[in-house]
TIVEXKE-644156 format. One record per residue (C-alpha): x, y, z; residue in one letter; residue number from 1. Coordinates in Angstrom, 2 decimals. Last residue first. Example, Ala and Ser with C-alpha at 12.3 -4.5 7.8 and 13.67 -1.06 7.14 Angstrom:
REM residues 2
c1, c2, c3, type, seq
13.67, -1.06, 7.14, s, 2;
12.30, -4.50, 7.80, a, 1;
END
This chain:
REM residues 477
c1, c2, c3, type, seq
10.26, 24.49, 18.94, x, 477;
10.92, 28.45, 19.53, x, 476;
9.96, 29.65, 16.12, x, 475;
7.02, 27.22, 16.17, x, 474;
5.48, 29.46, 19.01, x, 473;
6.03, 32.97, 17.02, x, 472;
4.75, 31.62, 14.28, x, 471;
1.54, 29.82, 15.23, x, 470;
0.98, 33.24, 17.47, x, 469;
1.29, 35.60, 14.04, x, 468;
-1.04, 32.90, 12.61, x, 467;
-4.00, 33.27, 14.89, x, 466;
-3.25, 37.30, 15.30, x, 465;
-3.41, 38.01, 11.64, x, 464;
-0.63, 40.09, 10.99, x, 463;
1.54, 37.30, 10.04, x, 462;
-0.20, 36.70, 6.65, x, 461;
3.11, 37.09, 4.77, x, 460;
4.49, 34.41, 7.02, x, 459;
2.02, 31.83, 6.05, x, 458;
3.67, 30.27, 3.65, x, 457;
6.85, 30.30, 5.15, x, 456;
5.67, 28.50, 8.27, x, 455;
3.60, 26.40, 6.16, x, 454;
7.39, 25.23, 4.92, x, 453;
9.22, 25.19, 8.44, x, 452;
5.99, 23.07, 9.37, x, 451;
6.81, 20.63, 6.87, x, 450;
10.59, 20.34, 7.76, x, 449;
9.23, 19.43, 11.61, x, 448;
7.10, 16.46, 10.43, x, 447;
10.03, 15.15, 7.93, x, 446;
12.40, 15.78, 11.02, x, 445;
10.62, 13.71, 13.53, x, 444;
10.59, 13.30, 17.02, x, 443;
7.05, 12.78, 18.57, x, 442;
6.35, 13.48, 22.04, x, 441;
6.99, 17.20, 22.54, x, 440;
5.97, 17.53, 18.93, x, 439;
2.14, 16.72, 19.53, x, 438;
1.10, 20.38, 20.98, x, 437;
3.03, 21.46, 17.98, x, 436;
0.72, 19.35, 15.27, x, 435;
-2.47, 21.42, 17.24, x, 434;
-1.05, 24.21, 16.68, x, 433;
-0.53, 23.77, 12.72, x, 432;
-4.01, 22.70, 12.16, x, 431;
-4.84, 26.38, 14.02, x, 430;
-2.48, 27.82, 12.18, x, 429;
-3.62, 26.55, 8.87, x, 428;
-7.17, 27.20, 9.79, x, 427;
-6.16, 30.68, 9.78, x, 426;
-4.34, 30.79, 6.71, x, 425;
-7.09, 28.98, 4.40, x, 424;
-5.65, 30.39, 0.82, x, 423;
-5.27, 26.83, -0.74, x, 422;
-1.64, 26.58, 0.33, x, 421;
-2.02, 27.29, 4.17, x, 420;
-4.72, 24.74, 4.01, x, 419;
-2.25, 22.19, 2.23, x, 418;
0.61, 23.07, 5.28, x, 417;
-1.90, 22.83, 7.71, x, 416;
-3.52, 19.35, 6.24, x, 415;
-0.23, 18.00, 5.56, x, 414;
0.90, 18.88, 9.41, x, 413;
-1.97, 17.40, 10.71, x, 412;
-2.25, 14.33, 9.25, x, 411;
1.95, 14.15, 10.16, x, 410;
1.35, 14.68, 13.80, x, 409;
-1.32, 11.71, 13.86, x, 408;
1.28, 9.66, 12.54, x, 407;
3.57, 10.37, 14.95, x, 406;
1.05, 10.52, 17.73, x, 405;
-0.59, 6.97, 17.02, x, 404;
-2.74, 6.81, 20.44, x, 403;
-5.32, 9.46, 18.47, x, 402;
-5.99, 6.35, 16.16, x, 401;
-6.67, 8.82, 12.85, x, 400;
-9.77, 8.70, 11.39, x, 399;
-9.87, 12.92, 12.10, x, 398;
-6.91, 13.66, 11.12, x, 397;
-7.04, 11.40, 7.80, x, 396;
-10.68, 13.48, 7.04, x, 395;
-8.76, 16.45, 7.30, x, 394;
-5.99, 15.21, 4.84, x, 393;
-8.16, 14.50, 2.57, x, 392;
-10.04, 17.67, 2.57, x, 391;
-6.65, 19.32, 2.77, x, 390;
-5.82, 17.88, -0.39, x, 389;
-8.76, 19.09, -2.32, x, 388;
-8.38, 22.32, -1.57, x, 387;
-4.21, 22.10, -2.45, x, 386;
-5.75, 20.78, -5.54, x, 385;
-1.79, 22.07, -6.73, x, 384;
-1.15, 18.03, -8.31, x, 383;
1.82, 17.44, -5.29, x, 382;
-1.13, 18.26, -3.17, x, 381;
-3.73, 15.84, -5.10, x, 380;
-1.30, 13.19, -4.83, x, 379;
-0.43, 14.04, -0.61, x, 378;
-4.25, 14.09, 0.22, x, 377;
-4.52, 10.41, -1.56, x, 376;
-1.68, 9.46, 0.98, x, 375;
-3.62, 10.65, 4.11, x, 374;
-6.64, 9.58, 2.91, x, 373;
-5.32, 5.72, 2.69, x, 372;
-3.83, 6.05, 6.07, x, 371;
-6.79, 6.77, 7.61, x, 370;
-8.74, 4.24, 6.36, x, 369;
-5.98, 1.88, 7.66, x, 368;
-2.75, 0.81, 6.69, x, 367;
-0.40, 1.49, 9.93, x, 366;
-0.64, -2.64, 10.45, x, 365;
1.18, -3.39, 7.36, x, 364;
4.05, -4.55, 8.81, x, 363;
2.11, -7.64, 9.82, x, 362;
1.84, -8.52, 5.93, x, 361;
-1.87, -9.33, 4.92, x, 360;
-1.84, -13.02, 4.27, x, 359;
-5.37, -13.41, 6.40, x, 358;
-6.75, -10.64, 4.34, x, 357;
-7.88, -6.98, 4.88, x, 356;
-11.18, -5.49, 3.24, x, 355;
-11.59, -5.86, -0.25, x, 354;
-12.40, -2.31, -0.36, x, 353;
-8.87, -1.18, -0.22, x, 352;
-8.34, -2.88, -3.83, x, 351;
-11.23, -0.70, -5.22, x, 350;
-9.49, 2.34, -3.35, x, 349;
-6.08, 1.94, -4.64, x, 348;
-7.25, 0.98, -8.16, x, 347;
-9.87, 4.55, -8.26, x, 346;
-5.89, 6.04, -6.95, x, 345;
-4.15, 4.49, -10.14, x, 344;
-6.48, 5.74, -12.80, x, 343;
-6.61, 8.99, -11.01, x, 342;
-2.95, 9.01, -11.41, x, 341;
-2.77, 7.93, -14.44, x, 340;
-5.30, 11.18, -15.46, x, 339;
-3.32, 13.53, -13.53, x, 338;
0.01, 12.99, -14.83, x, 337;
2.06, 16.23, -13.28, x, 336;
5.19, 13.53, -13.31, x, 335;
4.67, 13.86, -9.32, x, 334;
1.26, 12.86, -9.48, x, 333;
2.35, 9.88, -11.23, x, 332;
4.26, 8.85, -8.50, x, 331;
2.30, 9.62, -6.01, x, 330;
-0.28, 7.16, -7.92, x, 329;
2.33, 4.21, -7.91, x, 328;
2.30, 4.94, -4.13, x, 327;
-0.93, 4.15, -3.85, x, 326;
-1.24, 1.41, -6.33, x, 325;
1.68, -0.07, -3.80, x, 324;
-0.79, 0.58, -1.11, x, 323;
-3.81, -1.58, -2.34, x, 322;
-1.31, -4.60, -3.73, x, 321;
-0.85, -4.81, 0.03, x, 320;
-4.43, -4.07, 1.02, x, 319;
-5.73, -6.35, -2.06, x, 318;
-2.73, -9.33, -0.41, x, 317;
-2.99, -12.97, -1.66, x, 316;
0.57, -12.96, -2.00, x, 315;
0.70, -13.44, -5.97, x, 314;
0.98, -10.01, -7.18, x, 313;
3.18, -8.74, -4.44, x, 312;
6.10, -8.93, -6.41, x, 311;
4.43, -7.41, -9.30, x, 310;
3.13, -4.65, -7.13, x, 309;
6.72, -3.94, -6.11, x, 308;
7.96, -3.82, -8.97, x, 307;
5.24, -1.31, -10.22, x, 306;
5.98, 0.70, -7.06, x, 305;
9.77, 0.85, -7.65, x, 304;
9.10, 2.28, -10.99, x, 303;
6.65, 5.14, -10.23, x, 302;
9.02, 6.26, -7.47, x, 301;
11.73, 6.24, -9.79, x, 300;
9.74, 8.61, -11.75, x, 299;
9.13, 10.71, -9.05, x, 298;
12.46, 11.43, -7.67, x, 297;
11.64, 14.46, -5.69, x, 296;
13.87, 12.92, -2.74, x, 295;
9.87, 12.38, -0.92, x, 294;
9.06, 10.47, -3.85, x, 293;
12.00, 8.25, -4.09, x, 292;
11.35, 7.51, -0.37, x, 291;
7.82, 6.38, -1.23, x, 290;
9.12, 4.03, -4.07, x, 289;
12.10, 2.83, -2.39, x, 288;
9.19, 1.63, 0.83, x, 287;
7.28, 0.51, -1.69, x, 286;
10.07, -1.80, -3.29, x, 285;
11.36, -3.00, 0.22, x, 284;
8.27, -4.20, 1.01, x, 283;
7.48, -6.04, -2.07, x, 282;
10.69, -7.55, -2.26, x, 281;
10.06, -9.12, 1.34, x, 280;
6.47, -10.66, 0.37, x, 279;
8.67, -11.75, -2.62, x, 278;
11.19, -13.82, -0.50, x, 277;
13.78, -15.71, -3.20, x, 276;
16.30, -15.59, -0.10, x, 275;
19.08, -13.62, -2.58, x, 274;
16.16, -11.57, -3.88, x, 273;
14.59, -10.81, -0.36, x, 272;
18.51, -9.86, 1.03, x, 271;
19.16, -7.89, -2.38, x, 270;
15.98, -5.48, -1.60, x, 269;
16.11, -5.01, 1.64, x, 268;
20.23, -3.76, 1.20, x, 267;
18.94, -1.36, -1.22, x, 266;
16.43, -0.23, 1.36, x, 265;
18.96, 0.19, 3.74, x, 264;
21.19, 2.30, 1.20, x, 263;
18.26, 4.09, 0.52, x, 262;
17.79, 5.14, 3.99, x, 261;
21.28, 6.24, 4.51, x, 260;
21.24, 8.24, 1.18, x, 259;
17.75, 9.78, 2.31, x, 258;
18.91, 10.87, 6.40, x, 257;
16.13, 13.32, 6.71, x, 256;
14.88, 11.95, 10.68, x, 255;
11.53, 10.27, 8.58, x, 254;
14.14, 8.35, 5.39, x, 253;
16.73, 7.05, 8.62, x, 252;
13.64, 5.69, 10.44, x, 251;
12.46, 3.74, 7.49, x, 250;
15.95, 2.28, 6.47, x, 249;
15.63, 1.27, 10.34, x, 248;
12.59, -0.31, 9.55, x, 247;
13.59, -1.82, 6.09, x, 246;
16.26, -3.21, 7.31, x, 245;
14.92, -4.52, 10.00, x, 244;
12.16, -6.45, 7.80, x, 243;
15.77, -7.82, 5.72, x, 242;
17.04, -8.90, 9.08, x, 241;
13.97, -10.94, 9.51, x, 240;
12.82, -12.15, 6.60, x, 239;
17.02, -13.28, 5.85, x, 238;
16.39, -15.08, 9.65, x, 237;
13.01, -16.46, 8.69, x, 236;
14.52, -17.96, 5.40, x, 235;
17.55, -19.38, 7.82, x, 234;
15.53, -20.96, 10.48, x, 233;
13.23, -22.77, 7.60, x, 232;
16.59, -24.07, 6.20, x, 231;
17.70, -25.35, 9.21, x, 230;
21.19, -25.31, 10.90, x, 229;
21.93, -21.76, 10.57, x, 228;
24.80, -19.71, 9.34, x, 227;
27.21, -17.43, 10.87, x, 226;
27.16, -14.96, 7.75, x, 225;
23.58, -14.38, 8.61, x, 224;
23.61, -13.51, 11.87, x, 223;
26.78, -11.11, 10.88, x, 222;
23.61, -9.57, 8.89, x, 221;
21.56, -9.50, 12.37, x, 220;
24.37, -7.89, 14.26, x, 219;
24.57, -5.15, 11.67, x, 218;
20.85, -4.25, 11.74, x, 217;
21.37, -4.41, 15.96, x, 216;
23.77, -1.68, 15.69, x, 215;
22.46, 0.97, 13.20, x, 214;
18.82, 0.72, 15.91, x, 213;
20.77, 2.86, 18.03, x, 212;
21.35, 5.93, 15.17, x, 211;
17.77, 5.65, 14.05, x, 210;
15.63, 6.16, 17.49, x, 209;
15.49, 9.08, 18.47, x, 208;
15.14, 10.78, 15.79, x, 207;
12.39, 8.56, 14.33, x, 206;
8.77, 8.56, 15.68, x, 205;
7.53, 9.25, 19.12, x, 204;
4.67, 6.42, 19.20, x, 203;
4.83, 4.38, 16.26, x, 202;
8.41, 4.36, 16.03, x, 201;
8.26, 2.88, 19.45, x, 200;
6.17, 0.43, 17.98, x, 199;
8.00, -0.16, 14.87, x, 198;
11.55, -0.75, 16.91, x, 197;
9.69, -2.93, 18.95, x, 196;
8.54, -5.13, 16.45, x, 195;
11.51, -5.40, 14.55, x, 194;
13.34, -6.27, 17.38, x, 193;
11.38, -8.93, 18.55, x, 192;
12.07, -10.47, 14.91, x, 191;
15.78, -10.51, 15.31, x, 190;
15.22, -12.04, 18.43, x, 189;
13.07, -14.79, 17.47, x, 188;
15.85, -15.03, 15.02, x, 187;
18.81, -15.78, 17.59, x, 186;
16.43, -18.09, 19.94, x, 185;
15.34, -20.08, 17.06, x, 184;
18.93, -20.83, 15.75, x, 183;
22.30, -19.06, 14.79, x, 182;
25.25, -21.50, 14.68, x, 181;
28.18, -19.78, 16.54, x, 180;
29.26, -16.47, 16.21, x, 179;
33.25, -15.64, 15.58, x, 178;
33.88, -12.11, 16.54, x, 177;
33.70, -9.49, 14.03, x, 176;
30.25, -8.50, 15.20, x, 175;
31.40, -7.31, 18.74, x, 174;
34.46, -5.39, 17.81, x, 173;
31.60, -2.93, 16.65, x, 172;
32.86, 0.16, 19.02, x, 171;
30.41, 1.77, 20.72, x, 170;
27.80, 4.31, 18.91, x, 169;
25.18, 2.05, 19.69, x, 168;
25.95, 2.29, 23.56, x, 167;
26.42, 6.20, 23.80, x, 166;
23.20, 6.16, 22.05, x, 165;
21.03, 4.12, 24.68, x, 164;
20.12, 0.88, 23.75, x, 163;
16.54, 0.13, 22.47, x, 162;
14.04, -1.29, 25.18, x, 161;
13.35, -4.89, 25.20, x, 160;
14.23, -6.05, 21.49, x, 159;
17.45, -3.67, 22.21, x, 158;
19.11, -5.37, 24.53, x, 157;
18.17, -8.63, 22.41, x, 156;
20.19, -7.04, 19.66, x, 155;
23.32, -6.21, 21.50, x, 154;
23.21, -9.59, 23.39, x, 153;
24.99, -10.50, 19.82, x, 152;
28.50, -10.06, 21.12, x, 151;
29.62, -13.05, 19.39, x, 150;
28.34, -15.51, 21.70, x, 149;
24.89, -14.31, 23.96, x, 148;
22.73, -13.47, 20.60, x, 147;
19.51, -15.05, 22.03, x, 146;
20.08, -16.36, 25.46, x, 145;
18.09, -14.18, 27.34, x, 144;
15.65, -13.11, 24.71, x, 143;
14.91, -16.87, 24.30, x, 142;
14.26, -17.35, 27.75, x, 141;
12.12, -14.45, 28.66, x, 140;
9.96, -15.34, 26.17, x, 139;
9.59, -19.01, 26.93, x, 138;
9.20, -17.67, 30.66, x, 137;
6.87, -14.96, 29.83, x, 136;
7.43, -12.01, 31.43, x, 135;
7.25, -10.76, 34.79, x, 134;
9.78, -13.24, 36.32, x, 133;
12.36, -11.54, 33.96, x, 132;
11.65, -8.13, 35.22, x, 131;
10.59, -5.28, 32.39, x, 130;
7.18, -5.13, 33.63, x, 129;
4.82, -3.88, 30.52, x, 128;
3.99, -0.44, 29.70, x, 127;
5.67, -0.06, 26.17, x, 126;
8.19, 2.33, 27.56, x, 125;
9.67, -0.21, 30.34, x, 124;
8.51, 0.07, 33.70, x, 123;
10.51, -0.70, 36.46, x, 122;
9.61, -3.15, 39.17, x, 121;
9.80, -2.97, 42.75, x, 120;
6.09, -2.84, 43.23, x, 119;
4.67, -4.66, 40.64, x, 118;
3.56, -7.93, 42.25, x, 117;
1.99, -10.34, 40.08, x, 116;
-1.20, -11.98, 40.47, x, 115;
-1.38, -15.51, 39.44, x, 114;
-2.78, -15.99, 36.16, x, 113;
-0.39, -18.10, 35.07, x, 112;
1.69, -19.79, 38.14, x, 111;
3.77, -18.11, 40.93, x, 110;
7.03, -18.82, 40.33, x, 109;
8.73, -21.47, 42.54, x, 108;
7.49, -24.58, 40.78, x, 107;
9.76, -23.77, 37.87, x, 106;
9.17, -26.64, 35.09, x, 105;
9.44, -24.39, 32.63, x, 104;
6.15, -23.84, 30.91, x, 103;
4.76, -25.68, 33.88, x, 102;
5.12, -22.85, 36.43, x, 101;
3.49, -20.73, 34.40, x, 100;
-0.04, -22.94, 34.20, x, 99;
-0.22, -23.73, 30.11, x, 98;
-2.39, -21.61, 28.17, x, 97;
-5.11, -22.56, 25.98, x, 96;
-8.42, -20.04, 26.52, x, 95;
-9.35, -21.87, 29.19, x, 94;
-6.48, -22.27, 31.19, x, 93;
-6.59, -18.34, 31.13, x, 92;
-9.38, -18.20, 33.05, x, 91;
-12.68, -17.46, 31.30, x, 90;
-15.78, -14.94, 31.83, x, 89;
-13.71, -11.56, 31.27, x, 88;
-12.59, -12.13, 27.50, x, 87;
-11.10, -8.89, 26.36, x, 86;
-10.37, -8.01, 29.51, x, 85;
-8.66, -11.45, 31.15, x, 84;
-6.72, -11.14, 27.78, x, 83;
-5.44, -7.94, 28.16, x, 82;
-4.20, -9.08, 31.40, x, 81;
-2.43, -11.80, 30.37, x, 80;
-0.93, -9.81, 27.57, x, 79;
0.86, -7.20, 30.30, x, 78;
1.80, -10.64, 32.77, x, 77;
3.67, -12.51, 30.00, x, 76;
1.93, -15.15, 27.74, x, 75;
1.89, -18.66, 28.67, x, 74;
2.36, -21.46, 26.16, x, 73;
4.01, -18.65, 23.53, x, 72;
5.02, -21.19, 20.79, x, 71;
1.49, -22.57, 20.80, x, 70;
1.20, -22.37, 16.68, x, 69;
-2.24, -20.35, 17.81, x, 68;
0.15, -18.24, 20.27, x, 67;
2.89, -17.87, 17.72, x, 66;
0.16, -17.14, 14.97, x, 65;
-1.15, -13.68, 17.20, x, 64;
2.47, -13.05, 17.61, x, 63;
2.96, -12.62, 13.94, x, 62;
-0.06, -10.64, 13.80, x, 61;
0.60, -8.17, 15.89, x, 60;
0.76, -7.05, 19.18, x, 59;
3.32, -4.32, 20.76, x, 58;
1.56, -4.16, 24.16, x, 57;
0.58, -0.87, 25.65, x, 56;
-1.90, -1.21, 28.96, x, 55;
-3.91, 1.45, 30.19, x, 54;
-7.02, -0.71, 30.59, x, 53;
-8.79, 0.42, 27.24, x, 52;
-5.80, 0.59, 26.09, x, 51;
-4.78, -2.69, 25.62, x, 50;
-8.49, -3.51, 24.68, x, 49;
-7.08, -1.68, 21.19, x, 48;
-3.80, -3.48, 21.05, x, 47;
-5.59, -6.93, 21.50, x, 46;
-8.16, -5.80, 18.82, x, 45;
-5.69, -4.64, 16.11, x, 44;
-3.81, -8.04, 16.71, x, 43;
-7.57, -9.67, 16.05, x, 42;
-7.71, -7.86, 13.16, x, 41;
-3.88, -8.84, 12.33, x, 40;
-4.84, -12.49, 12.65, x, 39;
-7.73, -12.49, 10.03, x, 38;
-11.14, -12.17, 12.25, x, 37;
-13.58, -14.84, 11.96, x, 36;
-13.18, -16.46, 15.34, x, 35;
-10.06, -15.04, 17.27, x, 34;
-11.60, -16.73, 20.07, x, 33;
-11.50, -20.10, 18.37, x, 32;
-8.00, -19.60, 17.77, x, 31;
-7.16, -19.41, 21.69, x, 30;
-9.15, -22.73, 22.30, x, 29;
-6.60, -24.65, 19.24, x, 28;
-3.59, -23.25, 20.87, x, 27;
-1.25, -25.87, 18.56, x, 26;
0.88, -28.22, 20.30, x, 25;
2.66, -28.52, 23.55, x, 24;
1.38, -28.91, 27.24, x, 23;
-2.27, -27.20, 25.90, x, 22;
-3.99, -25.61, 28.07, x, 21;
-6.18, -27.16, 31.32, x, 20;
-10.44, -27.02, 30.85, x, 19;
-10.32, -27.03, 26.83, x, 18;
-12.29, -24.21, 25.60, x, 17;
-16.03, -24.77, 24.80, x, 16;
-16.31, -23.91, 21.30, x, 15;
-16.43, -19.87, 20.17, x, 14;
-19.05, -17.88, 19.33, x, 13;
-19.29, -15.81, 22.72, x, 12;
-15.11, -15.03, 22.41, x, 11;
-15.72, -14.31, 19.00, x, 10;
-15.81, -10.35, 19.62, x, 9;
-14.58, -9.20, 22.47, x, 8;
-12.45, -6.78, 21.02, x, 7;
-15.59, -4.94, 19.82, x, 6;
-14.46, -2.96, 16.07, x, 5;
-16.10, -5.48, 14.86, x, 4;
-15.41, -7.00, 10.61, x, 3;
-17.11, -5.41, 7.77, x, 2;
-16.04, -7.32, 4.72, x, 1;
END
């Protein structure tokens, strides 16, 4: 179904919000804005007004239910503004939230939708004040006293800007110690740090980031061991730490690290089985599958997909079931099967049709259009249609959200290195330049081994002046 690409959207069909928010309960006025829209749409929407106004906020769909669920009673001073944006004729009262000041009964902060002062405040890398009074006071709270006994601040460090290296490489004296019983404020924790870890993935990808996210991933297994009082605490806690394994599993697989990643994955894996959590199993099974296929294991990448898909066979997910036929195809692609594979990609695209769900998984925000082309360029590759490839892999460029870099570095580095392949050496370079004018942002090794390859592909055409200058510039990257 075609949904607006207008993040204003539903704000005109919506009820006549309540005149004060909500004291506690459900955000009924801020659901009626989200109107049609599944809750990662409306995510996608948030992040895209966002930037219209120069603002970066990690939204997704997770947080989108915390403010219907009215966990988050007033949001912090970034979203606020986002919101005021995307729907300029109401105060924030009207769209559900509580005044600031009332969240926490402290009369001496200015109240929601007050103007804050940003003068003396530092910026963290996602744009938003990083001052306690600046965010939300709910927010604020929890990531203040998540983790505080058994040297768990570690992981709430790093849901607000990821430690730096000398820090994760400290010693881990901190996760013997005895931890008390974990609770909301622990896994809301766990779960900020997923987020931010994928956002500043996102952004400047994984080389940077993979060693000091190794910390917080053991914190949130000694989470585990500690225990929690609720069942529903503990199966968001085992979601939780298994999500971060995946994501720092992920970062390990993009900086070249494929024993470490697989290792994380394995540890995905066992956490959704032992928590009987097939949304999780799914997950961890494409992720195995596409890091299988990158280790030129195709047919366990083959295998791991078809798990995967029959763990995700009952979520209620086309776009999820959608990308696990993708990676089933890359699979068979790699077996030199191109009649299963064509089988599996006309699956992948029927699937993608559906058009997304409300029980899509937040993770899978990255799968869009673009995304799909990108991975269908990458079966016909591994096949030799190295023509055929780069058409793909052109038209994933182009889709591409130019505010992704990492991923919008990788587009271009299949299509150079598929171009250089099928005989196009010039517009290889020129695909090739444009991936180096990204690499000063983006820190990946899987990126930078793929230009070392179209590097050596094109070096027998180095006396054509386009891709003599390619070379010469990537030699000094």
């Amino acid at each position: 179904m075609a949904t607006s690409t207008d993040p204003r959207a539903g704000a005109n069909s919506a009820a006549r919000a309540p005149e004060r928010g909500p004291a506690k309960g459900p955000n009924t006025a801020f659901r009626e804005l989200r109107g049609q829209r599944s809750p990662g749409e409306f995510a996608a929407a948030v992040r895209r007004a966002a930037r219209e106004i120069g603002e970066q906020v990690a939204c997704d769909a997770r947080y989108v239910g915390r403010v219907e669920a009215g966990e988050i009673r007033c949001p912090n001073y970034a979203y606020e503004r986002v919101f005021r944006h995307m729907f300029p004729g109401l105060t924030m009262a009207e769209m559900g939230f509580s005044a600031r000041e009332a969240v926490r009964g402290r009369g001496a902060r200015a109240g929601c939708g007050a103007t804050p002062s940003y003068a003396t405040h530092p910026k963290q890398d996602d744009g938003t004040i990083d001052h306690e009074e600046e965010r939300n006071d709910e927010e604020s709270d929890v990531l203040r006293r998540a983790f505080m006994t058994g040297g768990s601040a570690t992981l709430a460090t790093v849901s607000l800007g990821l430690l730096p290296e000398h820090a994760a490489a400290a010693p881990q004296d901190c996760v013997r110690q005895p931890v008390r019983r974990v609770g909301e404020a622990e896994v809301g924790a766990v779960e900020e740090a997923v987020r931010r870890i994928r956002l500043l993935d996102d952004r400047h990808g994984a080389n940077g980031l993979y060693r000091r996210a190794a910390q917080p991933l053991r914190t949130a297994y000694a989470l585990l061991d500690a225990g929690t009082a609720r069942r529903s605490t503990a199966d968001r806690l085992h979601a939780g730490a298994g999500e971060l394994a995946i994501s720092v599993g992920w970062l390990a697989h993009d900086s070249g690290h494929y024993e470490e990643a697989r290792s994380h994955y394995a540890e995905a894996l066992a956490t959704a089985r032992l928590a009987g959590d097939p949304a999780l199993e799914a997950h961890a099974f494409c992720n195995m599958s596409f890091l299988a296929r990158d280790a030129g294991r195709p047919r366990e990448a083959l295998r791991a997909a078809q798990a995967g898909g029959r763990a995700a066979r009952r979520l209620g997910s086309p776009r999820l079931l959608a990308l696990l036929s993708l990676r089933e195809a890359g699979g068979w692609a790699g077996l030199g099967d191109r009649g299963a594979c064509e089988q599996s990609l006309a699956r992948a695209h029927a699937l993608f049709g559906r058009g997304p769900a409300e029980r899509d998984p937040e993770w899978m925000t990255f799968f869009v259009e673009a995304e799909l082309e990108m991975l269908e360029a990458q079966c016909w590759s591994a096949l030799g249609d190295w023509p055929r490839a780069a058409r793909h892999a052109r038209r994933a460029a182009c889709l591409q959200d130019p505010h992704f870099a990492r991923n919008l570095a990788l587009y271009r580095a299949e299509l150079a290195d598929d171009l250089a392949r099928a005989g196009a050496p010039t517009e290889s370079a020129a695909a090739g330049h444009q991936v180096l004018d990204l690499l000063p942002e983006v820190q990946s090794t899987r990126i930078q081994a793929m230009l070392a390859d179209t590097a050596r592909i094109l070096a027998p055409h180095a006396t054509c002046p386009e891709v003599a200058t390619f070379l010469d510039r990537r030699a000094t990257v």
